[in-house]
Backbone bond lengths (Angstrom), bond angles and torsions (degrees), N, CA, C in turn:
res aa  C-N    CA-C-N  psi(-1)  N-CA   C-N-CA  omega(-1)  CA-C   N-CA-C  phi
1 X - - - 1.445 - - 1.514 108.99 -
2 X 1.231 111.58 118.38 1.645 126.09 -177.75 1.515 95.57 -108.88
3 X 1.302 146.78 83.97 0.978 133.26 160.46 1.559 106.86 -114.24
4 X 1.169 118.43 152.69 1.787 125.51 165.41 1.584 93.26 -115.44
5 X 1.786 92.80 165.44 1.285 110.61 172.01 1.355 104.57 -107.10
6 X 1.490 92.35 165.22 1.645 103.30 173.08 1.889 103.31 -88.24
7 X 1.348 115.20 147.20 1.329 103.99 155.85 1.394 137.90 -11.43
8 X 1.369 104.04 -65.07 1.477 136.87 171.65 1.801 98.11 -43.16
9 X 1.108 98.96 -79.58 2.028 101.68 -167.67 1.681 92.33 -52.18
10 X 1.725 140.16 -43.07 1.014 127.62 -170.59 1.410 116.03 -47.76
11 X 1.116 101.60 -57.50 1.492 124.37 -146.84 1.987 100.12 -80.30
12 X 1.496 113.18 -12.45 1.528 134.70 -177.48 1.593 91.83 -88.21
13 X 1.500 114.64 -53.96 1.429 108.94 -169.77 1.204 115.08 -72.84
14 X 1.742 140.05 -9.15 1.105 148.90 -176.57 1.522 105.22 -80.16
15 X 1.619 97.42 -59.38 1.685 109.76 -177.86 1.627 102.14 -36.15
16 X 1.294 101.80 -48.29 1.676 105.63 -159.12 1.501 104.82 -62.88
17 X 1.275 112.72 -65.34 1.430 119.21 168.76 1.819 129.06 -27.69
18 X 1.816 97.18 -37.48 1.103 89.70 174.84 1.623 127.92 -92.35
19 X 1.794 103.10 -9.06 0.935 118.85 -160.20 1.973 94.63 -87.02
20 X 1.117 104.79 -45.08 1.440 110.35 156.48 2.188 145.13 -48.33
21 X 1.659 82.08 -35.42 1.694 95.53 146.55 1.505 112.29 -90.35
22 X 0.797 120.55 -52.03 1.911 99.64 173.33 1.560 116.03 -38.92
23 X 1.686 125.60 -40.38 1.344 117.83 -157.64 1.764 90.68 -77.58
24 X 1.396 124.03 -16.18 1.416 117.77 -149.78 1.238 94.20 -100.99
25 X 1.474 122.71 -5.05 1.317 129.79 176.65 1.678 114.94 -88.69
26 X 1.345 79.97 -38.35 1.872 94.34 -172.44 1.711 102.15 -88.07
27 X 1.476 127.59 -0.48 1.410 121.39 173.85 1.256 90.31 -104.43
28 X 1.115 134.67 -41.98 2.044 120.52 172.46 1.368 120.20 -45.97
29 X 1.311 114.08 -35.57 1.594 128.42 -179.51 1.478 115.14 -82.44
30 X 1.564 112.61 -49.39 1.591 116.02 154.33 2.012 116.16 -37.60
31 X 1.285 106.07 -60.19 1.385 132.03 175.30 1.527 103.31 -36.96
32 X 1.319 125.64 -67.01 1.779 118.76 166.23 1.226 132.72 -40.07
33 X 1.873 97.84 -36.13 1.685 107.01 -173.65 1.709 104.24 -80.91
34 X 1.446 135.18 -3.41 1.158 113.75 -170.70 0.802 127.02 -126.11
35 X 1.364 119.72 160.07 1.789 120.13 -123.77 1.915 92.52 -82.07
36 X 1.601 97.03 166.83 1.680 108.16 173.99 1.314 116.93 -93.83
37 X 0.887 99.94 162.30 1.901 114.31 -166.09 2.143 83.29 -87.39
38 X 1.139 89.71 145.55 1.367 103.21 -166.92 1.783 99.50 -133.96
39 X 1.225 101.43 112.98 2.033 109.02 -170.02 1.501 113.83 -28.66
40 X 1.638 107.62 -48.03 1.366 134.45 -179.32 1.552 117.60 -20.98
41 X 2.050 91.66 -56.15 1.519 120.19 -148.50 1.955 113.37 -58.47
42 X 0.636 177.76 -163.17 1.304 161.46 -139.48 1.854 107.92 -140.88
43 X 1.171 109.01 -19.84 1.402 129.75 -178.68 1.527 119.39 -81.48
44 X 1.793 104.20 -47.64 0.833 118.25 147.13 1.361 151.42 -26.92
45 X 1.615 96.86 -80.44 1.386 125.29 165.19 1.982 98.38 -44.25
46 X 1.214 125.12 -37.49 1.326 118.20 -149.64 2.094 89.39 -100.66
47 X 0.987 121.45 -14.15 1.442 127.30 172.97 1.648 107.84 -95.84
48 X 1.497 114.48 -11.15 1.401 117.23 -178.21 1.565 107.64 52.64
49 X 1.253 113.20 59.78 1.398 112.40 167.98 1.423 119.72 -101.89
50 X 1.205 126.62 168.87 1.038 148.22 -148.95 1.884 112.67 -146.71
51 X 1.595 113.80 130.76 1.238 102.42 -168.72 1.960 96.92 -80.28
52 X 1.658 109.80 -45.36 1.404 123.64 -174.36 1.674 91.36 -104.76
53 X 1.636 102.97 113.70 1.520 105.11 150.05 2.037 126.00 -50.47
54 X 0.984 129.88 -21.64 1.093 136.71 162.73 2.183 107.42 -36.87
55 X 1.245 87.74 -60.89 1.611 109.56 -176.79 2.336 105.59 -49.26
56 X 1.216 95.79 -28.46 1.596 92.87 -178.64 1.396 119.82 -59.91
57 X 1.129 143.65 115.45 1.062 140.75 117.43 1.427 155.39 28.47
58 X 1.157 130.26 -10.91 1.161 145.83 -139.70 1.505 127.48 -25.10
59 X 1.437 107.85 -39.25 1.679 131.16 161.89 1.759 98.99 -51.06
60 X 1.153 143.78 -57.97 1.404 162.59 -91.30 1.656 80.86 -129.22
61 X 1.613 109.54 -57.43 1.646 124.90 -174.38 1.453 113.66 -126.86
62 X 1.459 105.81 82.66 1.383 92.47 162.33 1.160 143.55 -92.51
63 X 1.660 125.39 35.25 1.376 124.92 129.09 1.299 134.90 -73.59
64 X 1.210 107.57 4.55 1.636 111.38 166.04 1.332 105.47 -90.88
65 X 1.768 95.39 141.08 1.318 133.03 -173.77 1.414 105.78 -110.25
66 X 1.194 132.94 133.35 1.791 118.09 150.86 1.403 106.27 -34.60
67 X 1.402 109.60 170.76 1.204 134.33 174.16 1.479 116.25 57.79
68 X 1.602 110.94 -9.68 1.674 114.90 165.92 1.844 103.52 -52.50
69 X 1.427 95.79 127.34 1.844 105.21 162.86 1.201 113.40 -136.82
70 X 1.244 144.75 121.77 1.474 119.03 142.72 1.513 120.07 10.77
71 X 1.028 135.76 -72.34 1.192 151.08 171.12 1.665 119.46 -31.32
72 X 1.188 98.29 -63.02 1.757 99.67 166.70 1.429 115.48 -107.88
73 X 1.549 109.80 73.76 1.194 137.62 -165.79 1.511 118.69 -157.36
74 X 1.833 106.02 119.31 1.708 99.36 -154.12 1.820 100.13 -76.45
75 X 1.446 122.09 11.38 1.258 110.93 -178.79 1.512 109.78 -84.92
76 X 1.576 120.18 -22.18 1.353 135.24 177.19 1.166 110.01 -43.50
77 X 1.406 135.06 143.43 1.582 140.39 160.43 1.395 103.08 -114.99
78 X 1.118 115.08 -173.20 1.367 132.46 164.64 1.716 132.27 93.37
79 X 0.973 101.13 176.42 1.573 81.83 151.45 1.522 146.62 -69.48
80 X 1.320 142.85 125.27 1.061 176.01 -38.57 1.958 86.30 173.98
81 X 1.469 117.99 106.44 1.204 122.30 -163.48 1.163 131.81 87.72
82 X 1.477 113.86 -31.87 1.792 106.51 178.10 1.872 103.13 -88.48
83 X 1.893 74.79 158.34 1.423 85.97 -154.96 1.540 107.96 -67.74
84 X 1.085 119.12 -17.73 1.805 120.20 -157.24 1.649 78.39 -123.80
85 X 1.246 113.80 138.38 1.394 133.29 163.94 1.346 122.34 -126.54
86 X 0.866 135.29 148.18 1.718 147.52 153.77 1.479 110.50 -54.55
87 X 1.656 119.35 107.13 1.698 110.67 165.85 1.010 118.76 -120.35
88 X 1.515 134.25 143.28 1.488 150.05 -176.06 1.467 105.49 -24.50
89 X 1.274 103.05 -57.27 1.407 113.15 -169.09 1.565 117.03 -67.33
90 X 1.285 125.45 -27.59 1.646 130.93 171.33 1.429 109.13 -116.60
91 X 1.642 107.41 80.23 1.418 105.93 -165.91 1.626 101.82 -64.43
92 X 1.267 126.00 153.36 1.528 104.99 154.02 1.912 87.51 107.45
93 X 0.891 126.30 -15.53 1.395 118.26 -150.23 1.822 97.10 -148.05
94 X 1.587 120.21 168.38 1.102 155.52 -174.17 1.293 106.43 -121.16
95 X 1.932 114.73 114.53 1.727 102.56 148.23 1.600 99.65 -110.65
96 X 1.259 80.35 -164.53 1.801 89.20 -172.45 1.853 96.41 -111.35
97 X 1.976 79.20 149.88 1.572 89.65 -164.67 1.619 109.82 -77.34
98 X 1.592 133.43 22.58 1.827 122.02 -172.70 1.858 67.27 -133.83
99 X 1.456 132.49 18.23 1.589 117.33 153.19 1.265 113.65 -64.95
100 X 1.987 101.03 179.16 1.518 95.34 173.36 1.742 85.00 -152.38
101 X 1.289 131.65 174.91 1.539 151.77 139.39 1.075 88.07 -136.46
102 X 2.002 90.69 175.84 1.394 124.48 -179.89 1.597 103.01 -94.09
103 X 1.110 125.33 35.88 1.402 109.86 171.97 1.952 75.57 -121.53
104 X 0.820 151.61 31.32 1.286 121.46 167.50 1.483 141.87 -78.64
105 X 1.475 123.10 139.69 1.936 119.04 -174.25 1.519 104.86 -118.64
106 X 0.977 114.45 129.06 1.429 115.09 161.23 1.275 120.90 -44.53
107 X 1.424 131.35 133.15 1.334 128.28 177.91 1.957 91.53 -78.40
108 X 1.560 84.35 145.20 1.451 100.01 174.56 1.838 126.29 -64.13
């Protein structure tokens, strides 16, 4: 494929690009402001999560493994090190990445 662009398509495909790093900037910054999943909350309680994996049980849950975290868990979003993340499962919300529930998968 030998195609060129016109100005026009360049200067459209840039906009987009940039308009697309701005949103990924402005959902990282959203991402700090929102609130944490709190054990209490009813969603919670019903996923049996946990803010500190330390706190689990193991008798209580026996699909927990050591070394289960939030963190190495494919429901986790976010950035890679911070402590409070965004997960699939509590849209809208932050747990913390040394958490745990019983819905958890190992990231591959």
């Amino acid at each position: 494929m030998n195609q060129s662009l016109t100005r026009r398509e360049a200067l459209i495909s840039l906009t987009s690009v940039a308009a697309a790093l701005a949103a990924t900037v402005a959902g990282a910054a959203d991402a700090k402001a929102m609130p944490h999943v709190k054990p209490g909350e009813p969603i919670a309680m019903a996923l049996s999560y946990f803010e500190d994996v330390k706190q689990v049980d193991p008798k209580k849950f026996p699909t927990f493994k050591p070394g289960q975290t939030c963190a190495n868990c494919l429901q986790l979003t976010g950035k890679v090190g911070d402590e409070w993340r965004p997960c699939n499962l509590f849209p809208g919300k932050l747990v913390h990445a040394n958490g745990w529930c019983k819905v958890y998968v190992k990231k591959p």
